[in-house]
N, C-alpha and C positions, 0 to 999 in steps of 0.2 A: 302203944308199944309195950310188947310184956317183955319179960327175958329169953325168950327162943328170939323175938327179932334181935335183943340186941347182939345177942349169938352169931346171929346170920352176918349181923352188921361186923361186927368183929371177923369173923372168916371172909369175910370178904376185903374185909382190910391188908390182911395176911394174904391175902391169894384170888384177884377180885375177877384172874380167870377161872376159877377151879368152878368145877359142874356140880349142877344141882344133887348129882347124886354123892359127890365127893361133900357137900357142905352136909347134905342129911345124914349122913353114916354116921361122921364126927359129933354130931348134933341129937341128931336122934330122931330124925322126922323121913320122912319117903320124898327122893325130889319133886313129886308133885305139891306138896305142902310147903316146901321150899320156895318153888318159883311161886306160889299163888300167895305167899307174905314178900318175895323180893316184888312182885307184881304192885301190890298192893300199896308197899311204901314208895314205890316209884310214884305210883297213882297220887298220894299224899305228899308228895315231895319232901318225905322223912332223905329218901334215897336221890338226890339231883341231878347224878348224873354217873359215866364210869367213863374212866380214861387211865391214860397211861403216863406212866413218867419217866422222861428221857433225860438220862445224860447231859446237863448245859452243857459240859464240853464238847460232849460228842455230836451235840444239837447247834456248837456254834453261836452261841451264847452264855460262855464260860465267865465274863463279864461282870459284876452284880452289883450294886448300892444300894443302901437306903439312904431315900431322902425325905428329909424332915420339911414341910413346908410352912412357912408363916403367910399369914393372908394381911390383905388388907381389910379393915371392916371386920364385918360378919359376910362370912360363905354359906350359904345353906350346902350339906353334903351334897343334894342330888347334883350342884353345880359346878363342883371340885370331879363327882363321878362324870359328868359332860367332858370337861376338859381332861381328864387324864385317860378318858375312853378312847379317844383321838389319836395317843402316841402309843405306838404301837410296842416299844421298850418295857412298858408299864406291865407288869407281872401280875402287883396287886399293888392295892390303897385303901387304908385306913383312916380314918377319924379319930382321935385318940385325943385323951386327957393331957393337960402341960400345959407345955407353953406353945409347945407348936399345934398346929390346926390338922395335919396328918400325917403320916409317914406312908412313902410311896417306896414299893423296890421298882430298880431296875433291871435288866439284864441284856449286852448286846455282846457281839463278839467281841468287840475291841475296845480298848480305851477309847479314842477318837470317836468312834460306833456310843460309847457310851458318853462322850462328853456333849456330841450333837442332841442325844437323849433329854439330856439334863438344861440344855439353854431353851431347847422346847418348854419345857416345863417353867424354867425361871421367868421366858417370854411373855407367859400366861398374864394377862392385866390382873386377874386379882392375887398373884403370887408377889410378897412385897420381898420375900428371901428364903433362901433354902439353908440346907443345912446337911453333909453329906458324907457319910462313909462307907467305903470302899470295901465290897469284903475280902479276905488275903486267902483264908482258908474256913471252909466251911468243916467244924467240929462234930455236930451231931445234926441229925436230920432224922426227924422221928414221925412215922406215918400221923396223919392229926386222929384223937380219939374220937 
């Protein structure tokens, strides 16, 4: 990766419909040189993938927590990723340093919607306790670098 990809990478962050000729202008390259480095890092899975981002509320899953999980034992991660691949609420999960063994979000429409989420999770045999906050108001939200 030189600095024209990370370029590409950046405009495409900002605008990850805008056309190859709108990213080359800004950039400085011809949209054939554009698509054949967005090619390239897809190829290399620098780039993994493009999508869109909707609205939880407007999607119906205005809902959201993190929950901290405590295991029993040792979990190996791939085995924590089995069981929370399963519950469909699961947004994302992490592995993370502490005391707890990961922190998982949630998102459903409803309280109720989210508390069924969450006994899923706590039901798990190697889940020995959760730990869990509700978010109220989401403050900043920033595209990831």
């Amino acid at each position: 990766m030189d600095d024209l990809d990370r370029r590409i990478l950046d405009e495409l962050r900002i605008d990850g419909r805008a056309s190859y000729a709108e990213m080359g202008e800004r950039i400085g390259l011809s949209p054939s040189a554009v698509k054949r480095r967005v090619d390239r890092m897809v190829a290399e899975r620098v780039i993994r993938g493009f999508g869109v981002r909707i609205d939880p509320e407007l999607d119906g899953a205005a809902t959201e927590a993190y929950v901290e999980l405590f295991c029993r034992g040792t979990v190996a991660p791939e085995e924590l990723r089995r069981l929370l691949a399963d519950i469909p609420n699961v947004v994302e999960a992490f592995t993370v340093t502490g005391q707890a063994d990961a922190i998982v979000r949630l998102r459903a429409a409803t309280m109720p919607d989210l508390e069924i989420a969450l006994e899923k999770v706590r039901l798990a045999p190697q889940v020995d306790k959760t730990r869990s906050a509700i978010v109220l108001t989401r403050l900043v939200e920033h595209r990831e670098p």
